[in-house]
PAPA-986076 format. One line per field, with one value per residue (C-alpha): residue in three letters; residue number from 0; chain; z, y, x. Coordinates in steps of 0.05 Angstrom, whole numbers, always signed. Layout:
! PAPA-986076
rest: c(ALA, ...) $
nr: c(NUM, ...) $
kette: c(A, ...) $
pz: c(Z, ...) $
py: c(Y, ...) $
px: c(X, ...) $
***
This chain:
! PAPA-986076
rest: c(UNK, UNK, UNK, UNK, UNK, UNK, UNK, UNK, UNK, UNK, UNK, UNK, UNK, UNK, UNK, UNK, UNK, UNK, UNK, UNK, UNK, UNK, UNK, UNK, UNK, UNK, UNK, UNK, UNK, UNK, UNK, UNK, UNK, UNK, UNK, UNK, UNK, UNK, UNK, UNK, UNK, UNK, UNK, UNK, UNK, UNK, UNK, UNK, UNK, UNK, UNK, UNK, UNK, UNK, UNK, UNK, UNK, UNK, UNK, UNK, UNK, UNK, UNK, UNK, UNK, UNK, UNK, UNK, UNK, UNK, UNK, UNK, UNK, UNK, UNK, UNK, UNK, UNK, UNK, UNK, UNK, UNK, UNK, UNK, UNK, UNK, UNK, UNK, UNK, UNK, UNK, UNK, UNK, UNK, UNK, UNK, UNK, UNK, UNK, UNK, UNK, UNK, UNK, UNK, UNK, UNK, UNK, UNK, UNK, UNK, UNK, UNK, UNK, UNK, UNK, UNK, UNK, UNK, UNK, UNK, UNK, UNK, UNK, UNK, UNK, UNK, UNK, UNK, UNK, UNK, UNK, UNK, UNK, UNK, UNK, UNK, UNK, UNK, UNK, UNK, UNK, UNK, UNK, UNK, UNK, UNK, UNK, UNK, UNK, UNK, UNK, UNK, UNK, UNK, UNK, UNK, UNK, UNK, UNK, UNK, UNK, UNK, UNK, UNK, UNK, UNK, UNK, UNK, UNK, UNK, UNK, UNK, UNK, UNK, UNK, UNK, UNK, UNK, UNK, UNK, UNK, UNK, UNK, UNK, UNK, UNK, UNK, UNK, UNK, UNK, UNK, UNK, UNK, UNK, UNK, UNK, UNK, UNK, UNK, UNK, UNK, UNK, UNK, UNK, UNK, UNK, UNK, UNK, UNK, UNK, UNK, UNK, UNK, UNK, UNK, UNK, UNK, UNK, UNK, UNK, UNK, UNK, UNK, UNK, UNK, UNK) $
nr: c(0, 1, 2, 3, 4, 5, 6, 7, 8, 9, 10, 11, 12, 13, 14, 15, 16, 17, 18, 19, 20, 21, 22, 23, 24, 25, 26, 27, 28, 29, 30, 31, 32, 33, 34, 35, 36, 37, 38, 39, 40, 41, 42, 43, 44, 45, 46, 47, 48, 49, 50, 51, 52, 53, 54, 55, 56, 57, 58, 59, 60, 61, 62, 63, 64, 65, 66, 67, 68, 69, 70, 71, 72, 73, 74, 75, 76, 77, 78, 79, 80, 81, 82, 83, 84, 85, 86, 87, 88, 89, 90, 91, 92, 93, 94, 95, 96, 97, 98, 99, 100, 101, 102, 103, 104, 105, 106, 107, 108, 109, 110, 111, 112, 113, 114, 115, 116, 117, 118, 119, 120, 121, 122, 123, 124, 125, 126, 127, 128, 129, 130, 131, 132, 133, 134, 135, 136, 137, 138, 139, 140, 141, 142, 143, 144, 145, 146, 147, 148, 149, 150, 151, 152, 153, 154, 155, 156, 157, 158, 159, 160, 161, 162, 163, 164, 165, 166, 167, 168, 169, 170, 171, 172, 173, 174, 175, 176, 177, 178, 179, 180, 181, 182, 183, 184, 185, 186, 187, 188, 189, 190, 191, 192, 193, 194, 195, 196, 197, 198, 199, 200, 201, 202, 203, 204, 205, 206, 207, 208, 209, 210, 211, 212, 213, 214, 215, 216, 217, 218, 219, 220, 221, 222, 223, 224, 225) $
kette: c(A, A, A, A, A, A, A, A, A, A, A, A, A, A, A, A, A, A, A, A, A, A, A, A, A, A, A, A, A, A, A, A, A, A, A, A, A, A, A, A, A, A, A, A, A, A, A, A, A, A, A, A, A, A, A, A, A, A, A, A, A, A, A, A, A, A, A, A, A, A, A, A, A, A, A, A, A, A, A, A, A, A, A, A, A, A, A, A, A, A, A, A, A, A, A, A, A, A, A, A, A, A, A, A, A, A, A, A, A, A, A, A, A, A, A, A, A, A, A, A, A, A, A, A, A, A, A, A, A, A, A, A, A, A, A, A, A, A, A, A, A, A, A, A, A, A, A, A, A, A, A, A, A, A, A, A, A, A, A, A, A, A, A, A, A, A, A, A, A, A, A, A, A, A, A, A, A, A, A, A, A, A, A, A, A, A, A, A, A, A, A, A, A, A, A, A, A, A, A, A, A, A, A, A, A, A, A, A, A, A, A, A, A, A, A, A, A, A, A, A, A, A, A, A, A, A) $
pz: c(-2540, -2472, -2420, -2355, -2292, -2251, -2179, -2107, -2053, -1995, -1967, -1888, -1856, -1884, -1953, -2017, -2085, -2150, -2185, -2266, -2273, -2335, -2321, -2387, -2389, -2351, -2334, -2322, -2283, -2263, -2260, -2213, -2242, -2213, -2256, -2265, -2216, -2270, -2295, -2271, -2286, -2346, -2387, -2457, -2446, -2387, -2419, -2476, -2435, -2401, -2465, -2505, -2430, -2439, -2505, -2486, -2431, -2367, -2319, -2298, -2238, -2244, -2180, -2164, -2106, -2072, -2088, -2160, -2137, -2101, -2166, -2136, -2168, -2108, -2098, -2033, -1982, -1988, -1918, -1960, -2025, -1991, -1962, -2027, -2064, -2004, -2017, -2088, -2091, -2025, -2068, -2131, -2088, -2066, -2135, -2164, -2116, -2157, -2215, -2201, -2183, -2197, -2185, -2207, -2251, -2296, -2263, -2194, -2183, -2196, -2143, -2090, -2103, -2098, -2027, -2005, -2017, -1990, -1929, -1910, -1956, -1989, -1991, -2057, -2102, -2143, -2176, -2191, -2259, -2263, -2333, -2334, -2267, -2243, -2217, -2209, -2222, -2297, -2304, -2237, -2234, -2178, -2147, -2082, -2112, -2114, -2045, -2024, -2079, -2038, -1987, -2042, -2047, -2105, -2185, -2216, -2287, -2307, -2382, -2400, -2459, -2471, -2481, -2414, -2376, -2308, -2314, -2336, -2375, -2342, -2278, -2299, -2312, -2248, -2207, -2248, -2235, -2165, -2149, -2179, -2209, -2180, -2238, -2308, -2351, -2419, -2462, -2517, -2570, -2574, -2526, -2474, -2409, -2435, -2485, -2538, -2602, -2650, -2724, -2742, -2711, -2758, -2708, -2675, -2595, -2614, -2635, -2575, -2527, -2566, -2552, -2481, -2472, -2507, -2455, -2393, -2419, -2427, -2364, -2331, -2349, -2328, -2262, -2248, -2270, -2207) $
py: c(+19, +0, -21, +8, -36, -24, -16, +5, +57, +67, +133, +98, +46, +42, +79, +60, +88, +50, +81, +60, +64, +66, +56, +47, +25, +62, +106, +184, +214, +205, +243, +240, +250, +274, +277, +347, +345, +318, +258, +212, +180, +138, +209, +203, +265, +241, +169, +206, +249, +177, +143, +207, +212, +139, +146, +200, +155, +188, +146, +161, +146, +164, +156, +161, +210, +176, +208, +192, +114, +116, +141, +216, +278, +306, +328, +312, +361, +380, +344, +281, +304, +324, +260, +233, +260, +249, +177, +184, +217, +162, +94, +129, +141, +63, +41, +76, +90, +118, +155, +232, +263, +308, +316, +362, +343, +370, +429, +408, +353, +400, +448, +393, +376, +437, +452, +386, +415, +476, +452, +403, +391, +323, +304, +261, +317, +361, +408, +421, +417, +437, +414, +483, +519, +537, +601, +619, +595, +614, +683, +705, +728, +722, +719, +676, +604, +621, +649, +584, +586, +632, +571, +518, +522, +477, +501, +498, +497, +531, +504, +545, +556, +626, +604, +578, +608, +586, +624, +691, +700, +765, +746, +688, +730, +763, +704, +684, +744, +743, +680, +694, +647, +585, +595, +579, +590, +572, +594, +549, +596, +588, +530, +518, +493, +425, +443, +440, +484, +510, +485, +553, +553, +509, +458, +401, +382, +326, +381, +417, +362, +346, +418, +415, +354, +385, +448, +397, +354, +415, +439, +377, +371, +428, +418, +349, +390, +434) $
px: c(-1939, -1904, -1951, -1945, -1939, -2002, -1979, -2017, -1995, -2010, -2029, -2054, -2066, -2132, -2126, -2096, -2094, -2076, -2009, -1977, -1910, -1869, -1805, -1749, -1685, -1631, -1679, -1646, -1705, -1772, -1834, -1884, -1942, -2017, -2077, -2121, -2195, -2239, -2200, -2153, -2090, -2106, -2136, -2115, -2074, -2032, -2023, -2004, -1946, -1926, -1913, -1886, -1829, -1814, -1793, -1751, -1715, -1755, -1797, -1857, -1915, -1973, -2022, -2100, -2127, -2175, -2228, -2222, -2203, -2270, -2308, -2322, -2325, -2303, -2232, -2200, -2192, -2120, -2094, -2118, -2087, -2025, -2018, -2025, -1979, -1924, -1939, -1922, -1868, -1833, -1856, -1825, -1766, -1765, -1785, -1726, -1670, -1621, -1659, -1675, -1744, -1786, -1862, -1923, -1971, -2041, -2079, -2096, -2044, -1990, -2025, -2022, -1961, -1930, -1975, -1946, -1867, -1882, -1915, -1861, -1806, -1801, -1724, -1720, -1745, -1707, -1765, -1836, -1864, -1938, -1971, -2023, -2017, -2093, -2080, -2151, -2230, -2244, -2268, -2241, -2171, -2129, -2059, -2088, -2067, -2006, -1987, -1966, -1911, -1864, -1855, -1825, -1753, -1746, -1738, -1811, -1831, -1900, -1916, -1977, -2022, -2036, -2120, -2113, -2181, -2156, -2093, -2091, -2017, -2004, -2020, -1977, -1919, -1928, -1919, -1864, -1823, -1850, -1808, -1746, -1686, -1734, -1793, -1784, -1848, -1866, -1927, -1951, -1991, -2063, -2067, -2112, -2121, -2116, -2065, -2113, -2098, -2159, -2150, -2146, -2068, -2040, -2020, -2038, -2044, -1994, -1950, -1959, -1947, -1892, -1863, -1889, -1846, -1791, -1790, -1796, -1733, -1687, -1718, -1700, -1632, -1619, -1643, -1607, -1546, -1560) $
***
């Protein structure tokens, strides 16, 4: 296994947040990642997506919120988030000039980071890519997370698993269709939020992710090809 270089970032003049980046050979794009509310960046599952994108030639950075760097369990408000991810997604751009970008993340980094982009526009990205979109709090459907949607420009990719209790595949679909050519979204049968599969479904999360990373790679090239 490739160790990541551990890096810092600064979000202000008085705030920093520690980053990893994996960054292979002749990289062809990178992927700025943001962890879900409840664990950060080194979760199995995202160290897991890190390792399975560098084997597939793709860089990634993956970054704290400060809240989690400060042992919270607390999520930031979103000016603090926001700030965050813009941070990111500029010291990936100095890290790696000349390699494409695209940012998102699990759950509620993707959220930010798409609330970031569609408050102000960040320059070196080329899409979104949102690792289980939480549409709404589990057990209450809603459209409301999503408004903000409308304002991002950019291609987005929603990979969702059809068990996932804060997203409602329906509602899913709705939004989908709601933004046009710039959505592409992909179920994953039986899966959860956490793209975990029962036994009973005959496969296993490694297959998933492995199928999840397969839909972000075609997705991806097909967006630096824009």
């Amino acid at each position: 296994m490739v160790q990541a270089e551990r890096l810092t970032i600064e979000v202000g003049p008085a705030r920093r947040v520690s980053a990893l980046l994996l960054n292979p050979s002749q990289a062809r794009a990178c992927y700025v990642l943001a962890h879900g509310a409840g664990a950060g960046m080194s979760h199995p599952f995202l160290e897991a997506v890190a390792q399975d994108l560098q084997e597939r030639g793709i860089a990634s950075l993956r970054y704290q919120f400060p809240y989690m760097e400060q042992g919270s369990k607390r999520p930031d408000p979103p000016p603090v988030a926001h700030a965050t991810v813009r941070a990111a997604v500029a010291e990936a751009a100095r890290l790696l000039p000349d390699v494409p970008l695209v940012a998102g993340g699990k759950s509620f980094g993707g959220r930010m980071s798409s609330q970031a982009e569609a408050a102000e526009p960040m320059p070196p990205l080329l899409g979104i890519a949102f690792l289980g979109f939480p549409l709404h709090p589990a057990g209450r459907p809603s459209l409301d997370r999503a408004a903000h949607l409308q304002q991002v420009a950019r291609p987005m990719l929603f990979l969702q698993g059809t068990r996932d209790a804060l997203a409602d595949a329906m509602l899913m679909e709705q939004v989908a269709r709601q933004l046009g050519h710039r959505a592409t979204l992909t179920f994953f049968p039986d899966a959860d939020h956490s793209f975990h599969v029962p036994a009973r479904s005959g496969r296993s999360d490694a297959e998933v992710r492995r199928n999840l990373l397969d839909a972000f790679e075609a997705w991806l090239r097909d967006v630096i090809g824009r």
